[in-house]
C-alpha positions in Angstrom: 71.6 41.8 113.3 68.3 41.7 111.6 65.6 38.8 111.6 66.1 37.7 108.0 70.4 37.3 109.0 69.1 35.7 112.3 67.0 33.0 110.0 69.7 32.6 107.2 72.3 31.9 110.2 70.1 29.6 112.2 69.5 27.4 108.7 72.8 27.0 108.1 73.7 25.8 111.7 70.6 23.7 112.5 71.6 20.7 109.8 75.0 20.7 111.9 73.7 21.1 114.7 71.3 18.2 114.7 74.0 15.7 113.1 76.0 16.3 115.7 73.5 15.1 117.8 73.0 12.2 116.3 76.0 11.2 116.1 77.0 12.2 119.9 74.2 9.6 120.3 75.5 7.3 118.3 78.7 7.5 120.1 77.2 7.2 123.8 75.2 3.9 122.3 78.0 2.3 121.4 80.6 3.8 124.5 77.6 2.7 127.2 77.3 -1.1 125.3 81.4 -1.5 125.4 81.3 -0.4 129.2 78.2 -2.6 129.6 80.2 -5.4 128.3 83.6 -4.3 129.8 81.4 -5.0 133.6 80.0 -8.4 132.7 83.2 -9.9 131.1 83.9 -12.4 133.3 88.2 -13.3 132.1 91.3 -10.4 132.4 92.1 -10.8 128.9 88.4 -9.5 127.6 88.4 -7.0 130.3 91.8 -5.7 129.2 90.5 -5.5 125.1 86.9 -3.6 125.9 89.1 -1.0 128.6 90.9 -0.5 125.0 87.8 0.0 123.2 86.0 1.8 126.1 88.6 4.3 126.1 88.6 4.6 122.6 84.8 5.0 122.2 84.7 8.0 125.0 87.5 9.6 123.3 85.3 9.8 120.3 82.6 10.7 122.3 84.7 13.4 123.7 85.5 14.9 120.0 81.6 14.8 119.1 80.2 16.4 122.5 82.6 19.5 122.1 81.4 19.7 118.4 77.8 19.8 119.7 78.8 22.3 122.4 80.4 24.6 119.7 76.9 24.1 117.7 75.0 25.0 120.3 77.2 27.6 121.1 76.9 29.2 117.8 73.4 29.1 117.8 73.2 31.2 121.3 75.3 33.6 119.9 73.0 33.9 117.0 70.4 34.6 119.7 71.8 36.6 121.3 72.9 39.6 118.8 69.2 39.7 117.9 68.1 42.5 119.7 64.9 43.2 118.9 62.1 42.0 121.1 59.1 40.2 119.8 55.6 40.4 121.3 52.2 41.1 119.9 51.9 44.1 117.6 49.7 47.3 117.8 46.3 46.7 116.6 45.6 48.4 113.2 42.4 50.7 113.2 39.5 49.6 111.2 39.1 52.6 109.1 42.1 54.7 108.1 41.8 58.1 110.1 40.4 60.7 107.2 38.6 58.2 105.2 35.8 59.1 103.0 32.4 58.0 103.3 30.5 57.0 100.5 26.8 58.8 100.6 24.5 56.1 99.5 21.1 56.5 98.0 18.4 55.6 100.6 18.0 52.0 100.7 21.5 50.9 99.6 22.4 49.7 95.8 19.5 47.2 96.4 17.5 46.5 93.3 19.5 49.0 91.5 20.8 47.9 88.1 23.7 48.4 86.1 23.1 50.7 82.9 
């Protein structure tokens, strides 16, 4: 796989790959504050409503994580068919081997004019 394939693969991904963080997020907000409420209801009957909706939030929550895992998953794989390993490049020379040098009149083009 080459760089430019790597890049075009990674773009595509990384918009899905942060909304489905966000809304894993999201979904762990709102599953954490139903379970928060589920331990200070203080009657059966709200107890037995927020186990529905505790239930029903990790079950989304459940949906979104493996989204997120297949994301990230996708990106890895992208990783890891680029092959190629990155590091600092060989210095280029100054001067290209062979060039010419330009024999200049004692003095350089200093007060020399243009005819």
């Amino acid at each position: 796989m080459k760089m430019q394939d790597v890049i075009t693969k990674l773009r595509e991904e990384a918009p899905l790959l942060d909304k489905c963080a966000k809304d894993v997020d999201e979904t762990f907000q709102k599953a954490w504050g139903l379970f928060d409420d589920f331990r200070r209801a203080e009657s059966d009957a709200g107890r037995m409503l927020l186990s529905d909706a505790v239930c029903e939030a990790l079950n989304d929550f459940a949906g979104k994580y493996r989204q997120l895992r297949c994301s990230v998953e996708t990106v890895c794989l992208v990783n890891a068919e680029y092959k190629e390993k990155i590091g600092p490049r060989a210095r280029k020379p100054n001067d290209a081997p062979g060039q010419m040098t330009l024999a200049l009149l004692p003095g350089g083009l200093e007060g020399q004019q243009c005819q």
